[in-house]
C-alpha positions as CSV (number, residue, x, y, z in Angstrom):
1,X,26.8,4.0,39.6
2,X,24.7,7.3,40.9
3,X,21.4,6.5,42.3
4,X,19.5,8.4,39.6
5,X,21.7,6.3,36.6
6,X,20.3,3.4,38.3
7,X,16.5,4.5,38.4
8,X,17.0,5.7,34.9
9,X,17.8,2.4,34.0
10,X,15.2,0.6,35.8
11,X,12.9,2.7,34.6
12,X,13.8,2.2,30.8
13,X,13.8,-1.6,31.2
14,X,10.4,-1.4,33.1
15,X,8.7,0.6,29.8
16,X,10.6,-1.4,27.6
17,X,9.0,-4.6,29.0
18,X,5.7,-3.5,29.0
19,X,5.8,-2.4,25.6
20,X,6.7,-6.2,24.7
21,X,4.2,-7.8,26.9
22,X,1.5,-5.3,25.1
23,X,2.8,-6.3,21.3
24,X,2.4,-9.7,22.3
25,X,-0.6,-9.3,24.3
26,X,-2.2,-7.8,21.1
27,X,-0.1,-10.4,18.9
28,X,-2.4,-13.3,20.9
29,X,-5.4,-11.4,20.7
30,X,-6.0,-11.1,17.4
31,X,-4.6,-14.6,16.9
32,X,-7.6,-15.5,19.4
33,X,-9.7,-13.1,16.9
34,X,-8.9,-14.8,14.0
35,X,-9.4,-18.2,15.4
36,X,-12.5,-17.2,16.4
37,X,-14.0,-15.6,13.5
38,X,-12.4,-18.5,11.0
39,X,-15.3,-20.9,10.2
40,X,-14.6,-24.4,10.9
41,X,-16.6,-25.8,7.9
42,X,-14.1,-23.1,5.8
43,X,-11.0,-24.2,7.1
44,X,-12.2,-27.8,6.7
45,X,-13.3,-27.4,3.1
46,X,-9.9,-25.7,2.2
47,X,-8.3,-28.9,4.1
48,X,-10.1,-31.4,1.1
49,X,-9.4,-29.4,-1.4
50,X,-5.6,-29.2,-0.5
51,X,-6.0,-33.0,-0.5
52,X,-8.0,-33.7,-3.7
53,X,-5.6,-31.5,-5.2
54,X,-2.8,-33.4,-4.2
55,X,-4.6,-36.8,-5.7
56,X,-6.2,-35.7,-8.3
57,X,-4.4,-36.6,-11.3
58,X,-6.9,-35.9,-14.1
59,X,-6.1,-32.2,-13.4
60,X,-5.6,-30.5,-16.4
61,X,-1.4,-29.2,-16.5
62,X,-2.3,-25.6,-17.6
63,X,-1.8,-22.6,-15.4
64,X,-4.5,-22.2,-13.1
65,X,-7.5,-19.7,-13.3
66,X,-5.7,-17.4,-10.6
67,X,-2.6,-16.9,-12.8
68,X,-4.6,-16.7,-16.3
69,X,-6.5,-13.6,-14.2
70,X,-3.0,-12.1,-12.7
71,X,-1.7,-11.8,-16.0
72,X,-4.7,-10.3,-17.2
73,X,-4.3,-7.9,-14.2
74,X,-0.9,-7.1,-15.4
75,X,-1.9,-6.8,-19.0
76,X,-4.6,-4.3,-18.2
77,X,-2.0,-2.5,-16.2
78,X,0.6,-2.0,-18.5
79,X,-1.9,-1.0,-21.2
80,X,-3.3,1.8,-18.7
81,X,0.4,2.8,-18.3
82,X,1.5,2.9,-21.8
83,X,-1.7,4.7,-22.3
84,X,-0.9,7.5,-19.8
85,X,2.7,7.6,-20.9
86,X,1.7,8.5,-24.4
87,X,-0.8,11.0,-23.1
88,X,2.1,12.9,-21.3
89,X,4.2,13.0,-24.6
90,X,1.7,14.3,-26.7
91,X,-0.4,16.0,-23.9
92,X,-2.2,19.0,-25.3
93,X,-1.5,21.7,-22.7
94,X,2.5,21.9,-22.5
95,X,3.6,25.3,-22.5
96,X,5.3,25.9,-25.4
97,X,4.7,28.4,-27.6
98,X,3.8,31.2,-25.6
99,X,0.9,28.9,-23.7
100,X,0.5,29.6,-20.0
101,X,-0.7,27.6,-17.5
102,X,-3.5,28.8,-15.3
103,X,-1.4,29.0,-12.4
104,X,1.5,31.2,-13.8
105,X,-1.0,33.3,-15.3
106,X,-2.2,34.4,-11.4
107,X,1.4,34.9,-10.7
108,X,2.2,36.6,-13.4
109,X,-1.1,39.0,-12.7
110,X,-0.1,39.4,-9.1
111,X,3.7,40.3,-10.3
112,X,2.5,43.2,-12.6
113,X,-0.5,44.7,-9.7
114,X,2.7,44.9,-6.9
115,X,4.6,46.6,-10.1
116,X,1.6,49.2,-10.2
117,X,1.2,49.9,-6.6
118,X,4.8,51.3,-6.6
119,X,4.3,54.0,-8.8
């Protein structure tokens, strides 16, 4: 090949490395963050709870406190939905009969002042 394909290409694979070396560069420095700023007495307490959870057998069979307030989450949501939905359908400032909107009221004033100007 022609001496500037080649430095192209060496080049390209030069960049492209260093753009690897710096995403994993920054992929081990915030694992180093993390580790870091984790607190050992957290990460052991989550440990024992894993564990008494796995032994405990007087654990009641019902769904846990985190799903009970997911679907309450989801509830919520759907009722804010349903709410705006039923807003939109019988929303008090559609356009019909002969209501205009603020903004086609401008227009409509700007239309009829360039209508004027031409005499």
């Amino acid at each position: 090949m022609s001496e500037p394909i080649l430095q192209g290409l060496m080049i390209t694979a030069i960049g492209m490395g260093l753009v690897f070396v710096v995403i994993i560069f920054l992929w081990l420095l915030m694992d180093l963050l993390v580790r870091v700023t984790t607190s050992k007495a957290r990460a052991q307490d989550v440990e024992v709870k894993a564990n008494n959870h796995e032994t405990d057998s007087d654990m009641p069979e019902g769904p846990s406190i985190e799903t009970q307030r997911r679907a309450a989450a989801a509830a919520v949501a759907v009722q804010f939905a349903l709410a705006a939905y039923d807003d939109r359908l019988t929303d008090k400032h559609h356009l019909g009969d002969g209501m205009v909107s603020a903004w086609q009221s401008v227009h409509r004033g700007r239309q009829l002042q360039a209508q004027q100007k031409r005499g």
